[in-house]
TIVO-548144 format. One line per field, with one value per residue (C-alpha): residue in three letters; residue number from 1; x, y, z. Coordinates in pm, 1 decimal. Layout:
BEGIN
rest = [ALA,...]
nr = [NUM,...]
x = [X,...]
y = [Y,...]
z = [Z,...]
***
This chain:
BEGIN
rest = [UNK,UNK,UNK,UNK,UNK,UNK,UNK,UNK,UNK,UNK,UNK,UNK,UNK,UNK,UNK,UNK,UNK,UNK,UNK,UNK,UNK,UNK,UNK,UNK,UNK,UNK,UNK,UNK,UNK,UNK,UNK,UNK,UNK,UNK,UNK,UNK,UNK,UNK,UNK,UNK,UNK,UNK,UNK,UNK,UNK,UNK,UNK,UNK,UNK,UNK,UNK,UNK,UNK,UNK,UNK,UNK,UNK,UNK,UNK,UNK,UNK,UNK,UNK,UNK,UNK,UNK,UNK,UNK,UNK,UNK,UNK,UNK,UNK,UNK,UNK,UNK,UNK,UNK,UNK,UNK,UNK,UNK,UNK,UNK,UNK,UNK,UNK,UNK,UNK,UNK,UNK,UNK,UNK,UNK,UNK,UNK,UNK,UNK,UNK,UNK,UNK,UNK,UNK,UNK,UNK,UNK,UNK,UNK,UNK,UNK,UNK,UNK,UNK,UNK,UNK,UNK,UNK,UNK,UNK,UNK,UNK,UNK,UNK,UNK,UNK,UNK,UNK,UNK,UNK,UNK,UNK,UNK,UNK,UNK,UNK,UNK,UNK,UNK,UNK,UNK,UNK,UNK,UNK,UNK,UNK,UNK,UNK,UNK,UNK,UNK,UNK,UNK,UNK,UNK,UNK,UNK,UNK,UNK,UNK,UNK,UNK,UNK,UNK,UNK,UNK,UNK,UNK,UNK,UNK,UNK,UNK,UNK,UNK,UNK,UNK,UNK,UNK,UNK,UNK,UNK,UNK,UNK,UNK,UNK,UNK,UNK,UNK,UNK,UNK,UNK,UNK,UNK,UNK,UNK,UNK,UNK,UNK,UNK,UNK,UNK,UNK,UNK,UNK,UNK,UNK,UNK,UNK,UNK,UNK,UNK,UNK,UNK,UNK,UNK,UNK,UNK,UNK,UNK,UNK,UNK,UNK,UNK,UNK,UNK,UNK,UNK,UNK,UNK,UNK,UNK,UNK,UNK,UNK,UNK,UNK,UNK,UNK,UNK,UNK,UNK,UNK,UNK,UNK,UNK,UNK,UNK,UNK,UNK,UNK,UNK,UNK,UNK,UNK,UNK,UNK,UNK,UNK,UNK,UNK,UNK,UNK,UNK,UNK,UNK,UNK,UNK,UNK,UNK,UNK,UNK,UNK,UNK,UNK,UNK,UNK,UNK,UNK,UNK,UNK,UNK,UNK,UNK,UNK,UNK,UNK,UNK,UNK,UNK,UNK,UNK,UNK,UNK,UNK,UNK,UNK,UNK,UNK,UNK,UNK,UNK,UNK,UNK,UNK,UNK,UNK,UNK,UNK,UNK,UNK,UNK,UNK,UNK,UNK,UNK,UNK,UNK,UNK,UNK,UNK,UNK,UNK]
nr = [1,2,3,4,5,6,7,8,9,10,11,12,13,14,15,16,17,18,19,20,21,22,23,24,25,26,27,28,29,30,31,32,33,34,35,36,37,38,39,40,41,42,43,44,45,46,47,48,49,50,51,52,53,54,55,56,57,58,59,60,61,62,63,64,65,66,67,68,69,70,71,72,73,74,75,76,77,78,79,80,81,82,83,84,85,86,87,88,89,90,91,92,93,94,95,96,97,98,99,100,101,102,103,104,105,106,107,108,109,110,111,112,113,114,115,116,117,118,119,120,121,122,123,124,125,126,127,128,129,130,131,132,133,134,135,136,137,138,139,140,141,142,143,144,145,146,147,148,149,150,151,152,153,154,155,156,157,158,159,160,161,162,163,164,165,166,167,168,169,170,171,172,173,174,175,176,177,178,179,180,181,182,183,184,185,186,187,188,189,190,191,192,193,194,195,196,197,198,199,200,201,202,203,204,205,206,207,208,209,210,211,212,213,214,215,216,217,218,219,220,221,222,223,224,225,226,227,228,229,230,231,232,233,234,235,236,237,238,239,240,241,242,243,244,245,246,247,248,249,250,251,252,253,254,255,256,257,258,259,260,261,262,263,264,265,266,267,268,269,270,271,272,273,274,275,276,277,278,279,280,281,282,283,284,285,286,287,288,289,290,291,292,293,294,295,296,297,298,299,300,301,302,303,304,305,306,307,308,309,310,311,312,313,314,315,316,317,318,319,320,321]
x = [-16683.5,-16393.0,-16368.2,-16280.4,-15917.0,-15856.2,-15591.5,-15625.8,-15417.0,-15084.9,-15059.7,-14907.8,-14998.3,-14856.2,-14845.9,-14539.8,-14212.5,-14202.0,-14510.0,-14367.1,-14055.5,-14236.6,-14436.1,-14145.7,-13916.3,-14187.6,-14260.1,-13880.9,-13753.8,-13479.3,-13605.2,-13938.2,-13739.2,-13667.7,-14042.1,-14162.5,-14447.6,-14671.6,-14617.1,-14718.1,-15033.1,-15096.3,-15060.5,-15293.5,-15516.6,-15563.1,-15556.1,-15854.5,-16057.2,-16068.7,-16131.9,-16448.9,-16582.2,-16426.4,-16408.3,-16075.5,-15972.2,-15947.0,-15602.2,-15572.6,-15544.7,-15497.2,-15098.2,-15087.6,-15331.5,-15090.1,-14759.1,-14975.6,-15031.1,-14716.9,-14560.0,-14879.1,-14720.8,-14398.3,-14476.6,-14725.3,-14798.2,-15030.4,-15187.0,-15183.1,-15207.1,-15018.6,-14708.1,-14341.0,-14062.4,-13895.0,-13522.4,-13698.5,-13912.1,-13776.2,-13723.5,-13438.8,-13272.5,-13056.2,-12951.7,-12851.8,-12744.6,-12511.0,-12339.8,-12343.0,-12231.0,-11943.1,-11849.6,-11835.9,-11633.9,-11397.0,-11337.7,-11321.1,-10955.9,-10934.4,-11159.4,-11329.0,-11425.7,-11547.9,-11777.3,-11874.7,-12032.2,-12191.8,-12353.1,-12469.2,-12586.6,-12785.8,-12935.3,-13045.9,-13191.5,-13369.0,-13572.8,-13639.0,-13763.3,-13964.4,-14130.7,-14195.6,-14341.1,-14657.9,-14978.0,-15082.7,-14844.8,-14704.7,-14358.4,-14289.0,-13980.7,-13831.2,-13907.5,-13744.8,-13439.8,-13367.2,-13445.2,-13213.8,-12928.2,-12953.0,-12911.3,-12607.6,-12437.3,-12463.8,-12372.0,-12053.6,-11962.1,-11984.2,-11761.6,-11533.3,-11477.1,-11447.8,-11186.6,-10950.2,-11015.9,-10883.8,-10601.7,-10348.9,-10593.8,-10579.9,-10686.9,-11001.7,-11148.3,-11073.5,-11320.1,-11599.4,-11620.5,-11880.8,-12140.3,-12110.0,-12167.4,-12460.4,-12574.4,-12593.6,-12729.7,-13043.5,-13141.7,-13095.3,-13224.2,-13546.2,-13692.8,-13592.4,-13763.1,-14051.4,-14069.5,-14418.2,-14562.2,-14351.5,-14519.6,-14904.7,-14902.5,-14924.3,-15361.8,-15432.0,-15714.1,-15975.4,-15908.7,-16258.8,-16056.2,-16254.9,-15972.7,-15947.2,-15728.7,-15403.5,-15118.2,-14819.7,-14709.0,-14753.4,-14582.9,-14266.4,-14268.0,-14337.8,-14012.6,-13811.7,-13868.7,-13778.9,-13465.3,-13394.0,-13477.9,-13291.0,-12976.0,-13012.8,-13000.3,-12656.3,-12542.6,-12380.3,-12264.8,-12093.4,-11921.7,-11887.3,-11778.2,-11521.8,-11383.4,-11379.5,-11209.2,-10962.0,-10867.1,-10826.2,-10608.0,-10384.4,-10364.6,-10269.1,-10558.2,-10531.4,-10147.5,-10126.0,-10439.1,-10551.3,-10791.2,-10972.9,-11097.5,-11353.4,-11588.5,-11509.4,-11658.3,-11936.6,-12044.0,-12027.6,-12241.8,-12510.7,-12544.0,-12596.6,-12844.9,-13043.3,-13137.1,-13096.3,-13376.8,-13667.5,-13542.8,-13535.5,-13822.4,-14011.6,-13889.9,-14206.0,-14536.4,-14573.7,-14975.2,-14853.0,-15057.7,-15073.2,-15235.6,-15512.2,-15402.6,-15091.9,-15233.0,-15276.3,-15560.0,-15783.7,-15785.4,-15847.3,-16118.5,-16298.9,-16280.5,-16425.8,-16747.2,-16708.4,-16701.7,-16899.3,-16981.6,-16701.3,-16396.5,-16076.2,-15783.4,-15539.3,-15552.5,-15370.4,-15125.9,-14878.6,-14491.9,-14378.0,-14034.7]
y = [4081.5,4209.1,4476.4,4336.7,4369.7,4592.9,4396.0,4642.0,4896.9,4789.8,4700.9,5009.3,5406.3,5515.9,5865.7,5802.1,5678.0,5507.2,5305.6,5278.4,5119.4,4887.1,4764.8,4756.1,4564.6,4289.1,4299.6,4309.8,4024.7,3829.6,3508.6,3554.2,3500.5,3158.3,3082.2,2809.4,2791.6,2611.6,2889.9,3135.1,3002.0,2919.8,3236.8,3400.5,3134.6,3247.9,3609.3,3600.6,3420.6,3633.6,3966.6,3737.4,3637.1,3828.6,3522.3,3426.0,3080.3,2797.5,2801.6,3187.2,3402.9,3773.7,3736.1,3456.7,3643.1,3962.5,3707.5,3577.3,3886.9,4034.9,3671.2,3776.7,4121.0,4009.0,3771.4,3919.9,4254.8,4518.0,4636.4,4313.6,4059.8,3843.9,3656.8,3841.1,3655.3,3549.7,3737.2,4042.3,4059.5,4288.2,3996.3,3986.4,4275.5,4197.6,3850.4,3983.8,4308.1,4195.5,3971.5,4186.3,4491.0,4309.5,4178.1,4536.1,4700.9,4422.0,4337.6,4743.7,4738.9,4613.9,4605.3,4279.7,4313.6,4614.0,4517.4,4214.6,4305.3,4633.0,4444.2,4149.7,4472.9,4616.3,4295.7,4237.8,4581.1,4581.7,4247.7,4413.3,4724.8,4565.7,4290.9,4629.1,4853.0,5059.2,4986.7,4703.7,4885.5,4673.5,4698.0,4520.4,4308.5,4635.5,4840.5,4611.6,4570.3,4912.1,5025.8,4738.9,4794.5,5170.3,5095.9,4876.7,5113.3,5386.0,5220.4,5075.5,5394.3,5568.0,5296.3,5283.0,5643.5,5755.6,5466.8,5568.7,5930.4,5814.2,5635.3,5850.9,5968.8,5806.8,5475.8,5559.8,5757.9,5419.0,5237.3,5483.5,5448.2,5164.4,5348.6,5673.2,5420.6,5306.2,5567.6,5744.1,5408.0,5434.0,5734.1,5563.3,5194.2,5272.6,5520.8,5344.7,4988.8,5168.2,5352.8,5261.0,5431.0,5714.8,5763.6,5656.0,5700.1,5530.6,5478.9,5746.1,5723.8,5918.7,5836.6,5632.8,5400.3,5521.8,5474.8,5835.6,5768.5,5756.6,6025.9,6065.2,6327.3,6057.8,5803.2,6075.2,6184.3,5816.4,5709.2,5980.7,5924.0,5557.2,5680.5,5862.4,5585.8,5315.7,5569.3,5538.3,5158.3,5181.3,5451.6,5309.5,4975.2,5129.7,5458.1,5351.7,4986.6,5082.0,5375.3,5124.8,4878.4,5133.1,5239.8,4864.3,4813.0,5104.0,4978.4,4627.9,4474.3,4243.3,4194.5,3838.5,3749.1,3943.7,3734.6,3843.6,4155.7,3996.6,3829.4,4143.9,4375.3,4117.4,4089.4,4439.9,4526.8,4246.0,4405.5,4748.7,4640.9,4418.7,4771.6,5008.6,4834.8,4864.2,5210.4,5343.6,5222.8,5361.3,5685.8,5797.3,5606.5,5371.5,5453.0,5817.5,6159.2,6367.3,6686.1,6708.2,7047.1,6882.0,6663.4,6693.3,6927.4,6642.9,6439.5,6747.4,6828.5,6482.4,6509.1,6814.1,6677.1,6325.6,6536.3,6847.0,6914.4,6698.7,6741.4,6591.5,6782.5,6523.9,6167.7,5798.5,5611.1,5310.4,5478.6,5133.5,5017.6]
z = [2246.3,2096.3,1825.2,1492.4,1390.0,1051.0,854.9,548.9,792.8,982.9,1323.8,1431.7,1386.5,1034.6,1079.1,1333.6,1251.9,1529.1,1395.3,1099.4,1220.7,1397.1,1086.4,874.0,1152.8,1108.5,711.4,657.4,883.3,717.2,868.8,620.0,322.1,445.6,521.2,274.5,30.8,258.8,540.6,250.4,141.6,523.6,591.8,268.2,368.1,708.9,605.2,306.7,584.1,849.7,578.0,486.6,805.1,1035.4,1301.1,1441.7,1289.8,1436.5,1676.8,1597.6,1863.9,1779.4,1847.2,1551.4,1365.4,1299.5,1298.7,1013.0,821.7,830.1,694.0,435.7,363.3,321.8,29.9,-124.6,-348.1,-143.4,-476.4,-692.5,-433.7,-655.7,-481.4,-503.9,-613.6,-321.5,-422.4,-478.8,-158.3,111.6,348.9,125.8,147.4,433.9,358.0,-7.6,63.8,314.9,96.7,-202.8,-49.8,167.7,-137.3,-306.9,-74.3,-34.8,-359.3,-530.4,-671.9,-1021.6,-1265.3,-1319.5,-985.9,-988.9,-1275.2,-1149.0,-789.0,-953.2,-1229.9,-1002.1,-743.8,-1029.0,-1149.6,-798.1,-751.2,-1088.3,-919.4,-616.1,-794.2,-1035.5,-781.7,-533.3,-811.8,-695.4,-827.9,-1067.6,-1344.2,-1597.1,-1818.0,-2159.9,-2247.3,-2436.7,-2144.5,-1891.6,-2089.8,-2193.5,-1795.2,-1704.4,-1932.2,-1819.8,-1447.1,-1546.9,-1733.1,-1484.3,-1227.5,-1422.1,-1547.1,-1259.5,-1055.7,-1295.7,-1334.9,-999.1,-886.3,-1201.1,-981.6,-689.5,-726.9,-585.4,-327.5,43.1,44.1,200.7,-87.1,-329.1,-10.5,-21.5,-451.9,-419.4,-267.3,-454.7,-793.8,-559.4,-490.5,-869.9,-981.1,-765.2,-903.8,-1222.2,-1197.9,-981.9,-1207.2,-1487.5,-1399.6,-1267.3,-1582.3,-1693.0,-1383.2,-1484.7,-1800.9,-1719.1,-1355.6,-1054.2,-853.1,-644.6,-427.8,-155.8,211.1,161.1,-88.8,-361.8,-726.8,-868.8,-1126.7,-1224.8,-1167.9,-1296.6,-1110.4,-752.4,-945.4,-956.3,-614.3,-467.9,-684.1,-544.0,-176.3,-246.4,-414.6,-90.9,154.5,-63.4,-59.0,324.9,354.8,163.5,371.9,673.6,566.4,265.6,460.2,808.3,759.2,483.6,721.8,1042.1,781.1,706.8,1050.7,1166.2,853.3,950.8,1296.2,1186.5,1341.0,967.5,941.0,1040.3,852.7,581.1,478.8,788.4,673.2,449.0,728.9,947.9,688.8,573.3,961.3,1022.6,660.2,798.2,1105.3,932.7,655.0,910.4,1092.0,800.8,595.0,778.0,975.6,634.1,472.0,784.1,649.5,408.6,491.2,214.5,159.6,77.8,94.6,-230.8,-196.1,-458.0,-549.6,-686.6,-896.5,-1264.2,-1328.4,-1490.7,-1187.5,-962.0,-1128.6,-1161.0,-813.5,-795.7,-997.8,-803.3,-436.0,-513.2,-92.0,37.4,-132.4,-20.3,71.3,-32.4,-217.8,-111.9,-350.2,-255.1,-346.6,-348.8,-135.4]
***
């Protein structure tokens, strides 16, 4: 008989990136965010059922089972179980992103375009960071629209600034202003809608499973590596395309039909963001490792008197995506 399969761990080995990539090239598919509500609950259903009785349901085979899961993961909060609103799931990152950010460095020469795409960017990113928040922390209505107006007005700012910068620079330096505004925005909207975490900390718990408490100073570093890998997913589609767009515009590949360079850059920012996505959020394991000498002194020693012969080296807490 076959060894039970652990769904409360990924398919593949998390300590490798290559097992990372691997789970995150499933739980990021584009073709999830167009999976319907029945598939969903299917899916849960099948899920819940097999953590209960551990029997393969009926029509299941272990193939299916995972394909199942992963549609799970997709949908559905690892800490609150709840289910993620579909725009703000990462299944949606490429679909949006690739529209968005085509749209961004297409449309980056006057103003109300400028403000447009970055404040539609930052409203989309302010869903995607609240719906992927670690933990079961919550955020009031204050908090939400202070963090919100915040990312917006960075990211505006910054746009706006550096293209009045450039405008006597080569035209490529005008292309590339989108993602530095991206780029200083992220380090602005994600800490900002994950503020409450911030402030009262994010679970941390033993390897067993066992809830410590919460830590603040997790919450910070878990935000800043999803600063970094979020930085990464904008990297390519919003320096290479815009420098490949430039050279083909030079070269008059776009003489006889301008319009042409939209669905050139669009296709070449899908293909990007389809790839980036996942190979970047396989960049920090998403259950991360906190040494428990980093914690906050309370929580390392509650462990202390909670472990007295067997003390952990380090403690587990979701950084979010």
């Amino acid at each position: 008989m076959a060894a039970p399969i652990n769904l409360d761990k990924p398919r593949w080995d998390q300590s490798t990136y290559t097992g990372r990539a691997k789970h995150f090239l499933l739980m990021t598919n584009p073709l999830n965010f167009f999976a319907s509500e029945r598939s969903l609950d299917e899916a849960k259903r099948v899920v819940d059922e097999y953590r209960k009785t551990k029997q393969m349901p009926a029509g299941y085979d272990e193939e299916k089972l995972w394909a199942a899961k992963y549609l799970y993961d997709s949908a559905f909060h690892p800490d609150t179980g709840e289910k993620m609103t579909r725009i703000g799931r990462m299944s949606a990152q490429a679909p949006m992103n690739t529209l968005i950010t085509g749209c961004m460095i297409t449309f980056y020469k006057t103003k109300p375009a400028i403000v447009f795409w970055q404040w539609f960017n930052q409203t989309f990113n302010a869903i995607v960071n609240y719906t992927n928040r670690s933990g079961d922390a919550k955020i009031t209505t204050k908090q939400l629209l202070a963090s919100y107006c915040c990312a917006c007005g960075g990211a505006l700012g910054t746009a706006l600034y550096l293209n009045s910068k450039v405008k006597n620079m080569k035209p490529i330096f005008a292309r590339l202003v989108p993602f530095a505004a991206v780029c200083g925005a992220n380090f602005i909207n994600i800490p900002m809608m994950r503020s409450n975490e911030v402030i009262n900390g994010t679970p941390v718990f033993t390897p067993q499973g066992d809830r410590i408490g919460d830590s603040r100073i997790a919450a910070r570093t878990g935000i800043f590596l999803v600063c970094i890998s979020r930085v990464g997913m904008a990297l390519p589609g919003m320096t290479v395309v815009p420098a490949i767009t430039n050279w083909a515009t030079i070269h008059g590949w776009f003489n006889r039909f301008p319009m042409a360079v939209i669905p050139f850059q669009i296709f070449g920012v899908g293909m990007c963001v389809t790839f980036t996505t996942p190979l970047c959020c396989a960049l920090f394991d998403q259950k991360a490792k906190i040494k428990v000498s980093r914690l906050e002194q309370n929580l390392q020693d509650d462990i202390k008197k909670r472990y007295p012969t067997n003390t952990p080296m380090y403690t587990i807490y979701n950084k979010g995506l």
